[in-house]
LUMKEVO-113714 format. One record per residue (C-alpha): x, y, z. Coordinates in pm, 1 decimal. Layout:
! LUMKEVO-113714
REC         xx         yy         zz
REC          X          Y          Z
...
END
This chain:
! LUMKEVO-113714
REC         xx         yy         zz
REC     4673.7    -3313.9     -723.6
REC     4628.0    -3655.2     -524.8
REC     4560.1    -3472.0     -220.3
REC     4282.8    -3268.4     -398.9
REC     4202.2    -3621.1     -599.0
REC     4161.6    -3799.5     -184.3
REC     3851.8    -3541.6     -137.4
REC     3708.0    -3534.8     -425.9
REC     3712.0    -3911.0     -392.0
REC     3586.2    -3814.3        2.5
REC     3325.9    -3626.1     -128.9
REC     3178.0    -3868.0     -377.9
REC     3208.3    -4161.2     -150.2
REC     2991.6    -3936.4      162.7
REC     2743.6    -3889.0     -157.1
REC     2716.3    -4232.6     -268.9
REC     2704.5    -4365.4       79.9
REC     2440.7    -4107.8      121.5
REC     2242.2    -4245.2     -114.8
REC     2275.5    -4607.4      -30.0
REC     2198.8    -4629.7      290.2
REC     1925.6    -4306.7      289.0
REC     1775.8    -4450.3      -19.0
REC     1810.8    -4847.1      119.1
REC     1608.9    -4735.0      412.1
REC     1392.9    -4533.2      239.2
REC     1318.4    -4805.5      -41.0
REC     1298.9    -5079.4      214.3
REC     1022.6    -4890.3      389.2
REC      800.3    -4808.0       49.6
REC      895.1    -5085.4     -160.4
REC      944.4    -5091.4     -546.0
REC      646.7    -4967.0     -705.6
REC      655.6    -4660.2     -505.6
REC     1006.4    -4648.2     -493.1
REC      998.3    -4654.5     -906.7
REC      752.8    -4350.4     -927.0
REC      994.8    -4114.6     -721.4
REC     1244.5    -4241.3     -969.9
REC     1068.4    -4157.7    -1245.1
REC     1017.5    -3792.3    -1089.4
REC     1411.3    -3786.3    -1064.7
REC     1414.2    -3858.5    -1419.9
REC     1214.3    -3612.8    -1549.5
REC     1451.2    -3359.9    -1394.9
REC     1776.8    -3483.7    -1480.1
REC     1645.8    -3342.1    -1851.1
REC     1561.1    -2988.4    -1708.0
REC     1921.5    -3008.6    -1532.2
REC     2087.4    -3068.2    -1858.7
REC     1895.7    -2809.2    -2042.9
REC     1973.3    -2540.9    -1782.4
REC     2340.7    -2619.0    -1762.2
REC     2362.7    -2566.8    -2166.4
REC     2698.2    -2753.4    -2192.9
REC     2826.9    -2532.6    -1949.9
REC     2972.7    -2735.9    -1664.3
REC     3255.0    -2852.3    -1813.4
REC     3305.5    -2527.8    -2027.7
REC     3348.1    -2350.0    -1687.7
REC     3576.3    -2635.0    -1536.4
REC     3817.5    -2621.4    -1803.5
REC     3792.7    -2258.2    -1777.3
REC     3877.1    -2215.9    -1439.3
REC     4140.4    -2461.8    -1483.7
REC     4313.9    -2263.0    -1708.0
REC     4247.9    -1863.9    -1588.1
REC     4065.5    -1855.2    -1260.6
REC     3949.6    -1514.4    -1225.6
REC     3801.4    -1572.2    -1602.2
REC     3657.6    -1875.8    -1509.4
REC     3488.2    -1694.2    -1208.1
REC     3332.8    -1414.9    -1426.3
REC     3196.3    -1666.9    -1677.3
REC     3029.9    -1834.4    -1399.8
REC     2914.4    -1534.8    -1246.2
REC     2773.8    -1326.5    -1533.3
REC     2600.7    -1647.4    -1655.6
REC     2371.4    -1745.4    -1361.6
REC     2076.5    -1574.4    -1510.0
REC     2118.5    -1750.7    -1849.3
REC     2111.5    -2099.9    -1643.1
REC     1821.2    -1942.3    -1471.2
REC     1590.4    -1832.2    -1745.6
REC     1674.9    -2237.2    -1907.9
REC     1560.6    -2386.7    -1597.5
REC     1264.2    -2168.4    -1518.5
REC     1139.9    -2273.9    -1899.7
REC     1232.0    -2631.1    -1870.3
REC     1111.7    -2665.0    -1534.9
REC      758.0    -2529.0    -1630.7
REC      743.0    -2806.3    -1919.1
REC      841.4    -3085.1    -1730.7
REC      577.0    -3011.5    -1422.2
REC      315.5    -2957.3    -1675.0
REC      357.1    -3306.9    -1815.0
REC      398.5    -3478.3    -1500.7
REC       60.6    -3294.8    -1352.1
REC     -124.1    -3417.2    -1681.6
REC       22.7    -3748.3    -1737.3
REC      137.9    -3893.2    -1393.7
REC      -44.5    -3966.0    -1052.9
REC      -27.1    -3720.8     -755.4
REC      241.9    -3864.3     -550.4
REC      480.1    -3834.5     -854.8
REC      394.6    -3509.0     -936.0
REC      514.3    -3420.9     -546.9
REC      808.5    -3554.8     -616.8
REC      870.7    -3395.0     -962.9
REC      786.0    -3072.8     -728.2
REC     1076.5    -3174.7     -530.8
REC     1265.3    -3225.8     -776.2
REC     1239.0    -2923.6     -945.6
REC     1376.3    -2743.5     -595.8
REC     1622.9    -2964.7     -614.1
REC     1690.1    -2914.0     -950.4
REC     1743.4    -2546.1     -902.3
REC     2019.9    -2558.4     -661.3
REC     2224.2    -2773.4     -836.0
REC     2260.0    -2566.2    -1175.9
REC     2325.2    -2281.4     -950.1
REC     2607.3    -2455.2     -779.7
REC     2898.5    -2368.1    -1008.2
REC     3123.6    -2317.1     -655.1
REC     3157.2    -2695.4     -648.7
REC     3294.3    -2666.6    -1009.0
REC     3540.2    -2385.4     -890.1
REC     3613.4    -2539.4     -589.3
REC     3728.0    -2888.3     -729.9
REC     3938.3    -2692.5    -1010.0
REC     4123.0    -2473.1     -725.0
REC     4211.4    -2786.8     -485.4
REC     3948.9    -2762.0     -233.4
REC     3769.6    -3054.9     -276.3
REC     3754.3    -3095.7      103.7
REC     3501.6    -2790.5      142.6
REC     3248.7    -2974.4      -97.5
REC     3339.3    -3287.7      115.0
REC     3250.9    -3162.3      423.7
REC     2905.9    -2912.4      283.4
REC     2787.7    -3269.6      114.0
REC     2803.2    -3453.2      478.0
REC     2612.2    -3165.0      657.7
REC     2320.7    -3207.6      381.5
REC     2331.5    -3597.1      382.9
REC     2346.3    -3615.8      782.1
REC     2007.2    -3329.6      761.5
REC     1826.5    -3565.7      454.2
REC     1882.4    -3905.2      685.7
REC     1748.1    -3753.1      960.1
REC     1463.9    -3627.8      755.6
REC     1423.0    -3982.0      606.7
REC     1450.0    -4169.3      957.1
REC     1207.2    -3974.2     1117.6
REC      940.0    -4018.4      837.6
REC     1012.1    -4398.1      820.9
REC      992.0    -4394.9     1238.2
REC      693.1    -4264.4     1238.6
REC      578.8    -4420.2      939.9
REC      465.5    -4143.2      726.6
REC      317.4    -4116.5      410.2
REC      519.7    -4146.8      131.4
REC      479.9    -3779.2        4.1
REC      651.3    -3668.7      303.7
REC     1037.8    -3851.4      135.7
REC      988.9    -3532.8      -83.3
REC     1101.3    -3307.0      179.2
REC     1513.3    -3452.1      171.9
REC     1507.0    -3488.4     -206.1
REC     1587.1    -3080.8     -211.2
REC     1754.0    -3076.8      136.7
REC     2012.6    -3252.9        1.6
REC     2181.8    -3059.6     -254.5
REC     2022.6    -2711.5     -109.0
REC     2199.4    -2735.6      258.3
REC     2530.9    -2749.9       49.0
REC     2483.9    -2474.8     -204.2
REC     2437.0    -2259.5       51.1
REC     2721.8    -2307.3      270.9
REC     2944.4    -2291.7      -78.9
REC     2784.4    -1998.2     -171.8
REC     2862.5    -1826.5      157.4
REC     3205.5    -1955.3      183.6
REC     3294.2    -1827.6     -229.3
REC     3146.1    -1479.7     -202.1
REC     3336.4    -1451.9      128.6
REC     3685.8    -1520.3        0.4
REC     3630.6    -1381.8     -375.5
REC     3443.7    -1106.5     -245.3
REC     3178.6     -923.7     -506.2
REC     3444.1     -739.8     -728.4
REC     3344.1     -510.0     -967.5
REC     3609.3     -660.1    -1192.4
REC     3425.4    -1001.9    -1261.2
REC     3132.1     -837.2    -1373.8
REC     3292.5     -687.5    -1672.7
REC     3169.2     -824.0    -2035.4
REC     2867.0     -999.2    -1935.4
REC     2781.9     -998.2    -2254.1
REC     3090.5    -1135.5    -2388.9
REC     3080.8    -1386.2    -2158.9
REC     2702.9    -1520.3    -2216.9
REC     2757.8    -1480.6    -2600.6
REC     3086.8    -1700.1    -2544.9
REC     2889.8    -1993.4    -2350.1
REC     2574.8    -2011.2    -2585.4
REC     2805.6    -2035.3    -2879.2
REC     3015.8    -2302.4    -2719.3
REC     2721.7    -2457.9    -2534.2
REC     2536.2    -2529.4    -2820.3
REC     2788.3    -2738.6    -2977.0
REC     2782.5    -2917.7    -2601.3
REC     2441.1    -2900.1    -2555.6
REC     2336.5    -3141.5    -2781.0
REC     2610.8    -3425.4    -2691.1
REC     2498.2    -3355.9    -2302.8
REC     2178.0    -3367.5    -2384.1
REC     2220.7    -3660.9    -2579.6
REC     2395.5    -3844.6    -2299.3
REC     2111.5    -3761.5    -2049.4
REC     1884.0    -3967.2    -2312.4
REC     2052.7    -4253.1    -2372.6
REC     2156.9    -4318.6    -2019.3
REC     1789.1    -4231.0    -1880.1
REC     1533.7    -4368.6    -2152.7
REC     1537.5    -4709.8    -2041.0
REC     1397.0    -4588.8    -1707.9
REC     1122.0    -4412.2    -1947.6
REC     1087.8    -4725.7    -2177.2
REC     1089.9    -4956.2    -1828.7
REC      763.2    -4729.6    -1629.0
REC      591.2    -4745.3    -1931.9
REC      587.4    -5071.3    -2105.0
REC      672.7    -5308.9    -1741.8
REC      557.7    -5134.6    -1420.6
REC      718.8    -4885.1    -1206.2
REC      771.0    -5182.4     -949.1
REC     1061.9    -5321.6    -1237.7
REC     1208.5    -4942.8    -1268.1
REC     1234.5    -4916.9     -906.5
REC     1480.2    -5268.9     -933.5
REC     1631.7    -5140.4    -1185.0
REC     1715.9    -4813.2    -1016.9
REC     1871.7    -4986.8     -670.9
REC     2081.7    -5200.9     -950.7
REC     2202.7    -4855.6    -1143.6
REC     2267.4    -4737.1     -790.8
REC     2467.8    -5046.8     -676.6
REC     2637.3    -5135.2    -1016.3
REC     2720.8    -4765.8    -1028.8
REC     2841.9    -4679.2     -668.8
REC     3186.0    -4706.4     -695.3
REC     3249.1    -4473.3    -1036.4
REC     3308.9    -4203.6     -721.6
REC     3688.5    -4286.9     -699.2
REC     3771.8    -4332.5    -1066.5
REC     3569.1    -3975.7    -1159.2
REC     3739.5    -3805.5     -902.0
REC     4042.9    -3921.4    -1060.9
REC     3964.4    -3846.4    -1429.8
REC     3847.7    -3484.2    -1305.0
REC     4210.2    -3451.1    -1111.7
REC     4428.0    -3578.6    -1364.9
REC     4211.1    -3371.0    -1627.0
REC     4322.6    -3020.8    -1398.6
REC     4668.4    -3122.4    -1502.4
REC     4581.2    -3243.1    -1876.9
REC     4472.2    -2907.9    -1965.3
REC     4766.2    -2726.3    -1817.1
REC     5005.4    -2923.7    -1965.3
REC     5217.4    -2831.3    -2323.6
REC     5375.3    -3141.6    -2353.2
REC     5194.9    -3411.1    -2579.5
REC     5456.6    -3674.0    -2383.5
REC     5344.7    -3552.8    -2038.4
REC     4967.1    -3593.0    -2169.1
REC     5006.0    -3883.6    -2335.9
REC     5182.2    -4033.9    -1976.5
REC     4851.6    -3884.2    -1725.0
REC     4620.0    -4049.8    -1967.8
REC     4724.2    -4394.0    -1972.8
REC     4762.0    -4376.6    -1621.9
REC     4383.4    -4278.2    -1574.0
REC     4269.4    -4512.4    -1804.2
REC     4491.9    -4783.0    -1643.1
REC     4331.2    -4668.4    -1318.6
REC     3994.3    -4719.5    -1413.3
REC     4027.4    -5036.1    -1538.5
REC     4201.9    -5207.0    -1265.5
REC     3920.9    -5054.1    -1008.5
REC     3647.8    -5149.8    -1189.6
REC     3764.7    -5518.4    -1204.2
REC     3784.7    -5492.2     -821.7
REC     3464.5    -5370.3     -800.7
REC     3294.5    -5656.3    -1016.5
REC     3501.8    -5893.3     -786.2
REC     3364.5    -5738.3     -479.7
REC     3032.2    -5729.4     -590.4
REC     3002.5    -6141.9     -707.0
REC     3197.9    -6212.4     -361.3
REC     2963.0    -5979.9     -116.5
REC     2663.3    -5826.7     -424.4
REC     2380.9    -6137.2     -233.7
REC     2418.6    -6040.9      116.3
REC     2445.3    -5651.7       54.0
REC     2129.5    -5670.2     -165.7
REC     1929.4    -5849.2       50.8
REC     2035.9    -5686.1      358.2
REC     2003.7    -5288.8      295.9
REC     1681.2    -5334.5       33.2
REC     1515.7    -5708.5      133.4
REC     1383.6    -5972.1      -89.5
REC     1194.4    -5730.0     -294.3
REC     1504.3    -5606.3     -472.3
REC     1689.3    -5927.6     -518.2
REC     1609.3    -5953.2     -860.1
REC     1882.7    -5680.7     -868.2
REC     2182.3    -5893.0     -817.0
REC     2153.1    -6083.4    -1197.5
REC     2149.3    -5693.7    -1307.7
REC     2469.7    -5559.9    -1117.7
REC     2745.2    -5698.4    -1290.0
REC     2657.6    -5600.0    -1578.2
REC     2590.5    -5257.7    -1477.7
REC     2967.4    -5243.3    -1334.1
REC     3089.8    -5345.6    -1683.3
REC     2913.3    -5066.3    -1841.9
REC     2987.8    -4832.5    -1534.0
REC     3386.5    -4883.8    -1638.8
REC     3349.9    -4813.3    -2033.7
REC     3167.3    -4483.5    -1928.3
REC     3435.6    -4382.9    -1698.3
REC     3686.3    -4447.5    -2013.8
REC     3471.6    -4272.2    -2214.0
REC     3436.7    -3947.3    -1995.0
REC     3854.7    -3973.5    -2040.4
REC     3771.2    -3968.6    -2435.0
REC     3517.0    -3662.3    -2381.0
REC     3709.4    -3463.9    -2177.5
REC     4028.3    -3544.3    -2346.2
REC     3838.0    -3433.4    -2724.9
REC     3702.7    -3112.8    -2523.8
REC     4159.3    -3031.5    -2508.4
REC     4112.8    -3035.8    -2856.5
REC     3788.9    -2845.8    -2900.0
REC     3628.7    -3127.7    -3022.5
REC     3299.8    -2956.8    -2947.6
REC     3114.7    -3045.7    -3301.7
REC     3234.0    -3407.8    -3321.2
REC     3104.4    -3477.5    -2968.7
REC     2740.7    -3297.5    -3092.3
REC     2746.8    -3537.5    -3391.0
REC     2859.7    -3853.5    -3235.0
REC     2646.7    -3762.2    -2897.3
REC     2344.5    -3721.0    -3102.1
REC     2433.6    -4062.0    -3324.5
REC     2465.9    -4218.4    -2997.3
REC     2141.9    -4098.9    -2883.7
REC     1888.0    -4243.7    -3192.3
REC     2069.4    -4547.4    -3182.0
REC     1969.0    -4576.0    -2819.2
REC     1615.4    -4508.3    -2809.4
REC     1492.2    -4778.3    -3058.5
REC     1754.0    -5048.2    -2908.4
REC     1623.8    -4950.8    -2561.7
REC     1262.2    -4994.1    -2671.9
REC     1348.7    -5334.7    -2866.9
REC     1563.7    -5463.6    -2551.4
REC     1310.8    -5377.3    -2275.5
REC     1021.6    -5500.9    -2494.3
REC     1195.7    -5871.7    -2584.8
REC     1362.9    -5916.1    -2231.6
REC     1267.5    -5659.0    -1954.2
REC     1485.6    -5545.2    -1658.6
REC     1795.3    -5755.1    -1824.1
REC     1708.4    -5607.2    -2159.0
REC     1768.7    -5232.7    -1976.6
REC     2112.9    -5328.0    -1854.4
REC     2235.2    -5517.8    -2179.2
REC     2098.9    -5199.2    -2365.4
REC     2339.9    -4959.6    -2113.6
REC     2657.1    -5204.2    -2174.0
REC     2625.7    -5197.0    -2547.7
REC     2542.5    -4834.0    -2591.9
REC     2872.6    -4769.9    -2351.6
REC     3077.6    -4978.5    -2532.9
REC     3014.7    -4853.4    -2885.8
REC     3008.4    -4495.5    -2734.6
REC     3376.7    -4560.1    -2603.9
REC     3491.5    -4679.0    -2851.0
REC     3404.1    -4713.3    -3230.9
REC     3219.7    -4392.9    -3240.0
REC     3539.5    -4186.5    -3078.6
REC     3794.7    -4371.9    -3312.3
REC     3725.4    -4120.6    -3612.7
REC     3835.3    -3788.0    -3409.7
REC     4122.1    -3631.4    -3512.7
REC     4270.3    -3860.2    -3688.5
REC     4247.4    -4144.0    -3424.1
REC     4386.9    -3993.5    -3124.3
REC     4174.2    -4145.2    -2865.0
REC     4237.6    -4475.7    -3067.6
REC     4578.2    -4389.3    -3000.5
REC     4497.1    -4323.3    -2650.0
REC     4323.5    -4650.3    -2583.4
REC     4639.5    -4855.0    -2731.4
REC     4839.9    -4721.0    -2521.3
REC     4653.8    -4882.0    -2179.3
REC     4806.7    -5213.7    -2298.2
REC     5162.6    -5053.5    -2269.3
REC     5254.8    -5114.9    -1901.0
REC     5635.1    -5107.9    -1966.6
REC     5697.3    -4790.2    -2099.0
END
C-alpha cells in the first residue's frame, strides 16, 4: 500500500510540477489577462468532464477495488455511455463559448475539448492506481509533461502567438492515455468474458451515477463559479491571479490525495469497523499535519517563489495563498468524508448535501466577489470547504463522520 501510495504521490507531484513550472513560463510570457481567458476555457470544460464521467470515477474505483475483473467490464462496456455524455456536453459548451467569448478563448475551449476527451476515456489510470501500479501512470504522466514543455518552450522561444499554447493543453493528458491504453489491452487482453452484460453494467452505473452525478456535479460548481463570477464582474486579468494562487495554494494536495486514495483501497476491503476506524484517523491525522507544513512553507518561501516563476504581475497572489492552503486541507478531509459515506452507500445523502452545498455557493460567491474581489473568491472557497466538511456531513448515518472527525484528536489510542 505505501509503496503504491510513493507513486501515486510520484505521479501527482511530476503533474503538479508540470503545471507549475509549464504554466509559470507560460503565464510569465502572456501575462494575466490572457493567461485568465485560457483559464476560463479550462473552466468551461471541467463541467463537460463531470457530465461525461456521470459519477462514475469513483463508482469504478471502488469497484475495481473490490472485484477486478468486474471492475474491468464496468469500465469497458461503459465507454460509449461516457462517450455519447461528452459528445452532447461538449457541443453545448463550444457553442456558448463561440457566441459569447472572443476567438482566442474559443481556441482554447477547442483544446480543451480534445483534452477533455482523453481524460474521461482514461479509466486505466483508475484501474491502475486500484491494482498497485501507480508507477506506470507515474512514468506515462512525465513522457506527456516533458512533450507539453517542450511544446510550451519552443512557442515562448520563438515568441509565438498565444493561440499556439493550445497545442500542449491536449498533449498533455493524450500522450498518456495512449501509452495506458496500450499497456492495459496488452496485459488484460480483449476477452470475450468482460464484454458480457453490457447492459447490466450501463443500467448499473446510470442508476448509481445519478445519485453521484448531482453531488459531482455540484462540487465542480461550487469549486469553479468564482472563476465564472471573477471573468465576469472583475476582468480576466484578476481570474488569471486568482488561478496561479488556486494553483500554488493547491499544489501540494498531491501527497495527501494519494494517500486518502491508498488508504481508501484498504478501507473498502476491510470487515473490521476497528481496523477502519484505525486507517481513518490516520489519514485524517496525515492530512492535517501536511497541510500545516505546507502553510509554513509557503509564509517562509510563498514571496520569492511568486515573484520568481510568475513576476510582479502575479504578486497580488501571495495575500491569496494561505488562505487557499487552509481551504485546500478541509477539502482533502472532506474527500475522506465522501469516500468514506460512498462505504456506506451514502449515494443520496451526498446528492442532497452536494446540491445544498452548491446554491449556497453561487449567491455567496457572487456577494463575496462583488463586496471584495480576488480576496472575496478565496474567503468564499474556505467557508464553503469548511461547512462542506463538516456541519453538512455531521447528519449521515447517525453521525459517523462526526465520529470520525473526533477521533483525529485521539493521538494515544
Amino acid at each position: 500500500m505505501y509503496s503504491n501510495a510513493f507513486w501515486m504521490m510520484a505521479e501527482k507531484f511530476v503533474s503538479i510540477i508540470g503545471l507549475i513550472f509549464v504554466n509559470s513560463y507560460m503565464a510569465k510570457y502572456i501575462g494575466p489577462y490572457d493567461f485568465g481567458r485560457i483559464t476560463f476555457a479550462a473552466t468551461i470544460f471541467t463541467f463537460v468532464q463531470t457530465l461525461s464521467w456521470f459519477g462514475g470515477q469513483n463508482v469504478l474505483f471502488k469497484r475495481m477495488s473490490e472485484k477486478r475483473c468486474s471492475g474491468i467490464a464496468m469500465a469497458l462496456s461503459t465507454q460509449h455511455l461516457r462517450r455519447t455524455l461528452f459528445i452532447f456536453s461538449s457541443l453545448v459548451a463550444l457553442v456558448y463559448l463561440y457566441f459569447c467569448a472572443d476567438t482566442i478563448t474559443f481556441v482554447f475551449g477547442v483544446a480543451n475539448c480534445a483534452a477533455t476527451y482523453f481524460m474521461v476515456m482514461d479509466f486505466f489510470a483508475t484501474y491502475n492506481n486500484t491494482q498497485l501500479k501507480s508507477k506506470l501512470n507515474t512514468l506515462t504522466n512525465i513522457v506527456g509533461l516533458l512533450v507539453a514543455f517542450s511544446a510550451r518552450f519552443i512557442i515562448t522561444y520563438y515568441k509565438l502567438p498565444v493561440v499556439f499554447f493550445s497545442i500542449p493543453v491536449f498533449l498533455i493528458p493524450a500522450i498518456p492515455y495512449f501509452m495506458r491504453k496500450a499497456y492495459f489491452h496488452r496485459e488484460i487482453g480483449k476477452r470475450r468474458i468482460l464484454y458480457k452484460n453490457i447492459r447490466r453494467y450501463r443500467r448499473y452505473l446510470v442508476t448509481t451515477g445519478c445519485a453521484l452525478i448531482l453531488s459531482t456535479l455540484s462540487i465542480v460548481i461550487y469549486s469553479q463559479i468564482s472563476n465564472i463570477f471573477l471573468a465576469r464582474i472583475l476582468s480576466f486579468t484578476q481570474l488569471g491571479i486568482y488561478n496561479i494562487a488556486m494553483t500554488i495554494g493547491t499544489a501540494w494536495s498531491f501527497v495527501v490525495i494519494a494517500l486518502i486514495t491508498s488508504f481508501f483501497t484498504k478501507i473498502y476491503e476491510a470487515n473490521d469497523p476497528k481496523e477502519v476506524a484505525r486507517l481513518l484517523k490516520i489519514v485524517n491525522q496525515l492530512v492535517i499535519v501536511i497541510s500545516l507544513f505546507a502553510l509554513i512553507g509557503f509564509i517562509i518561501f510563498g514571496h520569492f517563489f511568486i515573484k520568481t516563476l510568475y513576476g510582479v504581475s502575479y504578486i497580488e497572489a501571495e495575500k491569496i495563498v494561505p488562505i487557499i492552503i487552509v481551504a485546500t486541507m478541509f477539502s482533502a478531509l472532506g474527500t475522506i468524508c465522501y469516500r468514506y459515506m460512498i462505504k456506506y452507500s451514502g449515494y443520496r445523502y451526498l446528492s442532497y448535501k452536494m446540491s445544498f452545498t452548491c446554491v449556497l455557493s453561487i449567491p455567496l460567491s457572487y456577494y463575496m466577489i462583488n463586496n471584495y474581489g480576488v480576496m472575496g473568491a478565496a474567503y468564499c472557497f474556505l467557508i464553503i470547504e469548511i461547512v462542506s466538511c463538516t456541519i453538512f456531513n455531521y447528519f449521515f448515518h447517525c453521525g459517523v463522520v462526526l465520529k470520525m472527525h473526533l477521533s483525529i484528536f485521539k493521538f494515544l489510542n
